[in-house]
C-alpha positions as a Markdown table, in Angstrom:
| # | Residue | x | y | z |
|---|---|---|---|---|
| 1 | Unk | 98.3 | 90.0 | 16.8 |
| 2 | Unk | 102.0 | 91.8 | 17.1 |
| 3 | Unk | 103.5 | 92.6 | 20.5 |
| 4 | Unk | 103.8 | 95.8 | 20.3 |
| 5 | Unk | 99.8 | 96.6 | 19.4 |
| 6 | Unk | 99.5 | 93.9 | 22.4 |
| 7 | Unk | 101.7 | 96.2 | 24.5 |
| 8 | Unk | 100.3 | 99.2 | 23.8 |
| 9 | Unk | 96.6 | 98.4 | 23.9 |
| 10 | Unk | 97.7 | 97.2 | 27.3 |
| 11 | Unk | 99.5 | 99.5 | 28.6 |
| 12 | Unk | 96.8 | 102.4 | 28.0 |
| 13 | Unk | 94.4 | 100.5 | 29.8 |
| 14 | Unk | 96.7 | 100.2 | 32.2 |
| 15 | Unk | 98.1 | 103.8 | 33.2 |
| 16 | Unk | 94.1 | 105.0 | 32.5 |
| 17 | Unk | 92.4 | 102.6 | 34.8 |
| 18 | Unk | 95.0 | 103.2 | 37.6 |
| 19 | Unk | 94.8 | 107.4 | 37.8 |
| 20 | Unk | 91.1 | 107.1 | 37.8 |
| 21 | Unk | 91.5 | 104.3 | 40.4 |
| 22 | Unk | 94.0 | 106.8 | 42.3 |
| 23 | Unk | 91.6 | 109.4 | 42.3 |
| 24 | Unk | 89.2 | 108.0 | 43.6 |
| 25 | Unk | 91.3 | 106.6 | 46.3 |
| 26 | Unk | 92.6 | 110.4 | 47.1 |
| 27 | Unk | 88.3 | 110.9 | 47.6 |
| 28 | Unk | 88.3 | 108.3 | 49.9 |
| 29 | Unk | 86.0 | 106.3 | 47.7 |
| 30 | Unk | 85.9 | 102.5 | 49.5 |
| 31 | Unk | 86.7 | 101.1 | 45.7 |
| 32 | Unk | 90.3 | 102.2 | 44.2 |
| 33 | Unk | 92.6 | 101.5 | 41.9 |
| 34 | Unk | 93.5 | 97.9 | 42.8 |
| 35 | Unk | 89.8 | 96.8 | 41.6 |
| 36 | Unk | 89.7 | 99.7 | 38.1 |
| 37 | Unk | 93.1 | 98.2 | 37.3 |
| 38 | Unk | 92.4 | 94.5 | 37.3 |
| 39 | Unk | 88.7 | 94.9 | 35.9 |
| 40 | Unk | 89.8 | 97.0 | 33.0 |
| 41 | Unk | 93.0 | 95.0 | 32.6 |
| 42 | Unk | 91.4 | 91.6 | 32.5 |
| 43 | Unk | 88.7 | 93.0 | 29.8 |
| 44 | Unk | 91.4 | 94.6 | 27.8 |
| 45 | Unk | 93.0 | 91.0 | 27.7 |
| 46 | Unk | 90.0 | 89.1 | 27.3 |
| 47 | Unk | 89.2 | 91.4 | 24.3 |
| 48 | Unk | 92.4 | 91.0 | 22.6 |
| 49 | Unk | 92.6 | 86.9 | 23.1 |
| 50 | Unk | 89.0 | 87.1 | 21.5 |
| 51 | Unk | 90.3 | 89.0 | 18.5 |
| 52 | Unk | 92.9 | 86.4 | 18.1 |
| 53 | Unk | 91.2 | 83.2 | 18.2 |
| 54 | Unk | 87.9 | 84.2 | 17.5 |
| 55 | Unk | 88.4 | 86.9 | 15.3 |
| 56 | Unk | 85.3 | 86.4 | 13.2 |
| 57 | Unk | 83.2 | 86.4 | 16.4 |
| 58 | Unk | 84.8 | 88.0 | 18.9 |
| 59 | Unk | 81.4 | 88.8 | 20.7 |
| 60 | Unk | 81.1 | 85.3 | 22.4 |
| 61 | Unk | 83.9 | 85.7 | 25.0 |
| 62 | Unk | 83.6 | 89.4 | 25.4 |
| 63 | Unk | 79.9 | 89.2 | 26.5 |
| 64 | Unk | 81.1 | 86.7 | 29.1 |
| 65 | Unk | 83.2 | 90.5 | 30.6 |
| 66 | Unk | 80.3 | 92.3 | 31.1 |
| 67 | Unk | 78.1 | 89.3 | 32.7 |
| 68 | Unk | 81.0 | 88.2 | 34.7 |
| 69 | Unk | 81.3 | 92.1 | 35.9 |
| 70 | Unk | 77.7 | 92.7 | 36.8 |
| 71 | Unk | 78.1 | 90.3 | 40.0 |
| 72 | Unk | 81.7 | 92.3 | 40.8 |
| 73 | Unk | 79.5 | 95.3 | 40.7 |
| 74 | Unk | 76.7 | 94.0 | 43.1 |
| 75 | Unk | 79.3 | 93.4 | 45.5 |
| 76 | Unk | 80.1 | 96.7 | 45.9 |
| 77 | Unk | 76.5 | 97.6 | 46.9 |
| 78 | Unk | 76.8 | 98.3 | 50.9 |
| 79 | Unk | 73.4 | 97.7 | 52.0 |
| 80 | Unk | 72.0 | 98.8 | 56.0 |
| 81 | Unk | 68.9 | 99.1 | 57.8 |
| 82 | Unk | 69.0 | 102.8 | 56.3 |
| 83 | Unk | 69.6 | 102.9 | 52.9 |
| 84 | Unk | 72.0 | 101.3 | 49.8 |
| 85 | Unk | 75.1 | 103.0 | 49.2 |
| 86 | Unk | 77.9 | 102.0 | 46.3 |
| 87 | Unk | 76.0 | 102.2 | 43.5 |
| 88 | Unk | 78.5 | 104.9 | 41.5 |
| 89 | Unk | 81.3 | 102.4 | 42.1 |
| 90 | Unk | 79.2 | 99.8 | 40.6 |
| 91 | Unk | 79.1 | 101.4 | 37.7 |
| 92 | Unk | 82.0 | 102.8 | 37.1 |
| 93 | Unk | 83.3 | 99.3 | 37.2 |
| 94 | Unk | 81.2 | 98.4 | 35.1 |
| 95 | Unk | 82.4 | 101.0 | 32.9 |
| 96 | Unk | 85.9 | 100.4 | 32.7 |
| 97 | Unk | 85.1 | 97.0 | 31.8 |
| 98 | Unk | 83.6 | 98.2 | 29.0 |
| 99 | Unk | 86.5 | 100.4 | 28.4 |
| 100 | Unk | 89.1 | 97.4 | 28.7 |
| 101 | Unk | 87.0 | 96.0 | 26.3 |
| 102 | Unk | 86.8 | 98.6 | 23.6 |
| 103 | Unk | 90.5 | 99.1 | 24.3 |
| 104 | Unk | 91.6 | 95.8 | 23.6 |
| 105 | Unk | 89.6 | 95.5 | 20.4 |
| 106 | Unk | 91.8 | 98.7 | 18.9 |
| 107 | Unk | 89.3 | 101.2 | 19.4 |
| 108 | Unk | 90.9 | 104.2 | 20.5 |
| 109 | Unk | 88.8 | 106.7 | 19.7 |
| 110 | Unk | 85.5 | 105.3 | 21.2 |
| 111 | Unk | 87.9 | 104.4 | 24.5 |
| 112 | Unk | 88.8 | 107.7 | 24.8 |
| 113 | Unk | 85.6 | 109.1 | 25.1 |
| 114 | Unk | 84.6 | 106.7 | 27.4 |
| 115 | Unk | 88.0 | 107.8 | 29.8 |
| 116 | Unk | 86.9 | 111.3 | 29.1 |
| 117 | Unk | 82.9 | 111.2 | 30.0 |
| 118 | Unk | 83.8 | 108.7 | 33.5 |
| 119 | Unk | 86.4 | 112.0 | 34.5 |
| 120 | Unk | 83.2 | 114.2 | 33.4 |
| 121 | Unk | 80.7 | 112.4 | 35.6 |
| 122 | Unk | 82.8 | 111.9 | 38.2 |
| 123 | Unk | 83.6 | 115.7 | 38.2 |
| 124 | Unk | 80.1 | 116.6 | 38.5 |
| 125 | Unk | 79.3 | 114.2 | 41.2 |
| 126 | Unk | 81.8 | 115.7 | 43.3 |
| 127 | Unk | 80.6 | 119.2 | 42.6 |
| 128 | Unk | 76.9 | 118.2 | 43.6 |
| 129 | Unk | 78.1 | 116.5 | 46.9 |
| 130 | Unk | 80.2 | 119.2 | 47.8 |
| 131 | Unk | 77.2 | 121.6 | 47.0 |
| 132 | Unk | 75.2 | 119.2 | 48.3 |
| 133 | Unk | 73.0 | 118.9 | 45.6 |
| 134 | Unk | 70.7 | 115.7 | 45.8 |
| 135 | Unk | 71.1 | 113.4 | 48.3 |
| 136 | Unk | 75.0 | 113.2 | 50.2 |
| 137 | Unk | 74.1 | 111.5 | 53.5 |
| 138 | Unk | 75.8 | 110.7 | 56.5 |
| 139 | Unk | 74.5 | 108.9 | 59.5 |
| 140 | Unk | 75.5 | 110.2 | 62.7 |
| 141 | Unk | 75.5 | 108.3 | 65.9 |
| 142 | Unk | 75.9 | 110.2 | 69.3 |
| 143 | Unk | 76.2 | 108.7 | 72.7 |
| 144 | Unk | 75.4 | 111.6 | 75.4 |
| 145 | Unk | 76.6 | 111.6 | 79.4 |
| 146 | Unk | 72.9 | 113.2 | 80.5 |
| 147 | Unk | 69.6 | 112.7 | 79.2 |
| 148 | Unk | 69.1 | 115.6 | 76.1 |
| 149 | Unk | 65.4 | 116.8 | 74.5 |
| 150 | Unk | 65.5 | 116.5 | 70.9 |
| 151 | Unk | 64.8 | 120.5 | 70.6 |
| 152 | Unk | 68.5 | 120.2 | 71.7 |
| 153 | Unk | 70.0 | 118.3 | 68.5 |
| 154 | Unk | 67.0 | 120.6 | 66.7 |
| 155 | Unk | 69.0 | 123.3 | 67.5 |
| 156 | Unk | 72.5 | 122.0 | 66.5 |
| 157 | Unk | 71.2 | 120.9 | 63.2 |
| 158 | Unk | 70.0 | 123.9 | 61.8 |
| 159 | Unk | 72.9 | 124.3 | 59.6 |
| 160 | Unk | 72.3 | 121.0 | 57.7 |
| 161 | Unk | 69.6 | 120.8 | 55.0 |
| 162 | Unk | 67.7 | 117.8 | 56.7 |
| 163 | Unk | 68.2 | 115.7 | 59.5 |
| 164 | Unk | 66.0 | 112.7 | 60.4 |
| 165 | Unk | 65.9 | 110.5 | 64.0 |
| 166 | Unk | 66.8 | 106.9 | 63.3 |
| 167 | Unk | 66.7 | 105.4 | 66.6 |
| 168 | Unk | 67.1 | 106.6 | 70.4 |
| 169 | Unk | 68.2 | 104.4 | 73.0 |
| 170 | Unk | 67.7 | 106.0 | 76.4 |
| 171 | Unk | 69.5 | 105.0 | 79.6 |
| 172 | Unk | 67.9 | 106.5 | 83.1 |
| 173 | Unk | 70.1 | 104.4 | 84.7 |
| 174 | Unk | 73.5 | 105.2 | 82.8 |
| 175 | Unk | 71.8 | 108.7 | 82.7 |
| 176 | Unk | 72.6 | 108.5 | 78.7 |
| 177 | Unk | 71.6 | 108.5 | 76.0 |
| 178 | Unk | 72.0 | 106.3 | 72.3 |
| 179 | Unk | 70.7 | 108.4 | 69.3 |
| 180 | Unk | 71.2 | 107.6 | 65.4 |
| 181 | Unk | 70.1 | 110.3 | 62.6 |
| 182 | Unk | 70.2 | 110.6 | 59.2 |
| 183 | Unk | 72.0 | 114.0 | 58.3 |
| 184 | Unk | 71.5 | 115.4 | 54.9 |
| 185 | Unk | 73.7 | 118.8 | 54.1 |
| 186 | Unk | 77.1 | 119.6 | 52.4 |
| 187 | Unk | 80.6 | 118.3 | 53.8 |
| 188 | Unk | 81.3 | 122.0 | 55.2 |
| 189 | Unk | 78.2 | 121.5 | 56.7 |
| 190 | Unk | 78.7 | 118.2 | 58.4 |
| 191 | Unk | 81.9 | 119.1 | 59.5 |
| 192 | Unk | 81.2 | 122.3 | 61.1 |
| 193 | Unk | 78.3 | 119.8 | 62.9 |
| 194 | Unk | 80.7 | 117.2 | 64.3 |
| 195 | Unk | 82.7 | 120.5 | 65.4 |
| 196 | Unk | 79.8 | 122.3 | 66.9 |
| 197 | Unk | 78.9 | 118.5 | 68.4 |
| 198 | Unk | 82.6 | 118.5 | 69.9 |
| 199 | Unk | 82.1 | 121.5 | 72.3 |
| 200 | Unk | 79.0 | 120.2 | 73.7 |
| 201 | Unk | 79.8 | 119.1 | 77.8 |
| 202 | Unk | 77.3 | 116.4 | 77.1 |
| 203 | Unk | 79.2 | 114.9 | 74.5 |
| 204 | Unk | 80.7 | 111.0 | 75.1 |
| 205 | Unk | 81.6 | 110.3 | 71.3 |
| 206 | Unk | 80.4 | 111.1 | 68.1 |
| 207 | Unk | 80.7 | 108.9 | 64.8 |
| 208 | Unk | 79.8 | 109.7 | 61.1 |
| 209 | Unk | 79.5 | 106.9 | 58.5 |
């Protein structure tokens, strides 16, 4: 295969897999453009060693991508006692494998409307947990200086869609209280929470994960 179509088929994977990966980074998503880049880059090579030596049967090695990718993907499952988080950025690993793939076999046209739907999905993903449509979550863990009734957080909650009790750890000793919920609601929402949470005189600290 010529350098140049080496080169170039390279160097789109590159410069597409790293401004998805920086965007994605700018959200604050925990896998960025480190990972998209050397996924999509090592598929895009894979694919065009393949067409070299193998060129009748180019199948055989590239198969060995997406296997080999499917256990990259698991590990970016974060599992808790609550729930299983990570599974977009699974995929869209998965994805951009498939797109270093197609890339590196020469085909442009199906690569970019791969590029083109993972910006799509993405897009919508973002409007839905901004408009908190489905199921953004955040678990909030509050540590009191005086023994609160649950009417109490009721109360502050009420702008949030849902909010669940996870655990309570109460102190009479310390005089305070441990209490984990599972807050359902958009990030305006949430963050006008941790604000409301702020001015409370019974507040010690207050995290969101």
């Amino acid at each position: 295969m010529e350098v140049t179509v080496v080169l170039v088929r390279l160097g789109l994977v590159l410069l597409g897999s790293l401004f998805f990966g920086l965007i994605r980074q700018k959200l604050h998503k925990p896998i960025s453009f480190g990972t998209f880049t050397f996924v999509s880059m090592g598929a895009c090579a894979l694919s065009i060693i393949s067409m070299s030596i193998q060129a009748e049967n180019p199948l055989v090695l590239i198969g060995s991508v997406v296997t080999g990718i499917g256990f990259l993907g698991a590990g970016a499952l974060i599992r808790n006692a609550d729930k299983t988080t990570g599974f977009t950025s699974a995929s869209s690993i998965w994805l951009f494998a498939i797109f270093g793939v197609v890339i590196g076999l020469g085909e442009y046209l199906l690569g970019g409307l791969i590029y083109g739907v993972s910006f799509l999905i993405i897009a919508i993903d973002g409007y839905l947990e901004e408009h908190s449509i489905g199921a953004y979550q955040k678990k909030m863990t509050i540590i009191t200086n005086k023994l609160i009734s649950t009417s109490e957080f009721d109360k502050i909650f009420s702008s949030t869609h849902k909010h669940k009790m996870l655990s309570i750890d109460v102190n009479k000793t310390e005089d305070k209280m441990v209490i984990a919920f599972m807050i359902e609601g958009s990030k305006h929402d949430i963050n006008n929470l941790s604000k409301e949470l702020l001015r409370q005189p019974w507040l010690v600290s207050c995290k969101v994960e």
